[in-house]
C-alpha positions as CSV (number, residue, x, y, z in Angstrom):
1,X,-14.7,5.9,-0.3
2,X,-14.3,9.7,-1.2
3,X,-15.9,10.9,-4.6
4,X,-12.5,12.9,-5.5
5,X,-10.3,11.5,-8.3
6,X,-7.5,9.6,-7.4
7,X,-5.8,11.8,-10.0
8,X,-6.0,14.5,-8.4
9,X,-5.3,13.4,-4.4
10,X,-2.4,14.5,-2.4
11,X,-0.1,11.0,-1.6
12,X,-1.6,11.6,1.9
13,X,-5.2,11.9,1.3
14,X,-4.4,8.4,-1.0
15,X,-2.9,7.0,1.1
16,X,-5.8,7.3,4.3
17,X,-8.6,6.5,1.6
18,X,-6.6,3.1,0.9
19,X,-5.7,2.3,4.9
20,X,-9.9,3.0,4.7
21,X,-10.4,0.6,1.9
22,X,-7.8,-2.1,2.9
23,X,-9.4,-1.8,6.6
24,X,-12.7,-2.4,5.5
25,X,-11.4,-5.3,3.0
26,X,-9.7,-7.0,5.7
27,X,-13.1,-7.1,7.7
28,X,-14.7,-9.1,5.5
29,X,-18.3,-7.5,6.0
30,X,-18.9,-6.3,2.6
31,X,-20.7,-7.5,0.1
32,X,-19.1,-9.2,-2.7
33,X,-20.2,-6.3,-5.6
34,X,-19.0,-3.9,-2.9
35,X,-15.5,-5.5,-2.5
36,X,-14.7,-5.5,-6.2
37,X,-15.0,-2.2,-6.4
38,X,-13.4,-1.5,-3.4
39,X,-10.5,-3.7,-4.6
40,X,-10.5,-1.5,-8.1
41,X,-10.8,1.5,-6.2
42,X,-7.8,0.3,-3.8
43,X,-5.5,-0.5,-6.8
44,X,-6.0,3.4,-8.2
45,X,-4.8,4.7,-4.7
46,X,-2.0,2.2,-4.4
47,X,-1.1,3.0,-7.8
48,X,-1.0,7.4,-6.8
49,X,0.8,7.0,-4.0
50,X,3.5,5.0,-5.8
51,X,3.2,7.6,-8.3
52,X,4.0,10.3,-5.5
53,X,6.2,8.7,-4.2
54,X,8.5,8.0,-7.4
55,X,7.9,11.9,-7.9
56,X,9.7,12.5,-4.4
57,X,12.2,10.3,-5.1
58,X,13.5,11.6,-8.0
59,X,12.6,15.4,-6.7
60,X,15.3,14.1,-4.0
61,X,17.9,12.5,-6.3
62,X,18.1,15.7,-8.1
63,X,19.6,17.7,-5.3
64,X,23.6,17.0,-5.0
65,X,25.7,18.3,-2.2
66,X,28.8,20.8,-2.6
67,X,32.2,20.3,0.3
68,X,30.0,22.6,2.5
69,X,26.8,20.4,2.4
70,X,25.1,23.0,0.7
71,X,22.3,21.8,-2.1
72,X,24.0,22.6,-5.8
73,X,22.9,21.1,-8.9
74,X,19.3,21.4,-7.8
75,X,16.3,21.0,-10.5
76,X,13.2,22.6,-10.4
77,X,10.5,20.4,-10.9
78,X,6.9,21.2,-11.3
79,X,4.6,19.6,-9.2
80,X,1.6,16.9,-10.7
């Protein structure tokens, strides 16, 4: 578990910190105060990286295509 705000992680450094978190979880090994936050802290990184990826998506649905496949219609959007 990284000190850096879940706020402020890329959806890739989420999403390795939660395979970390689920990993060790799934192992069983840790104790029970541990696993609770663990579990808390797993539920913030699952919750950025659906974040992200509803960002992308929408980035995505933004962009149409004109009769020579060419992006039109495009929106700039700024990123979180």
């Amino acid at each position: 578990m990284t000190d850096q705000p879940v706020e402020k992680m890329t959806f890739e450094q989420a999403m390795k910190e939660l395979e970390g978190v689920v990993a060790q979880l799934e192992r069983g090994d840790v104790p029970l105060d541990e696993s609770i936050a663990l579990y808390q802290r797993g539920a913030e990184l699952k919750a950025r990286c659906e974040a992200r990826l509803k960002d992308a998506e929408e980035k995505v649905a933004a962009i149409t295509l004109d009769a020579q496949g060419q992006p039109t219609g495009t929106t700039l959007v700024e990123p979180q």
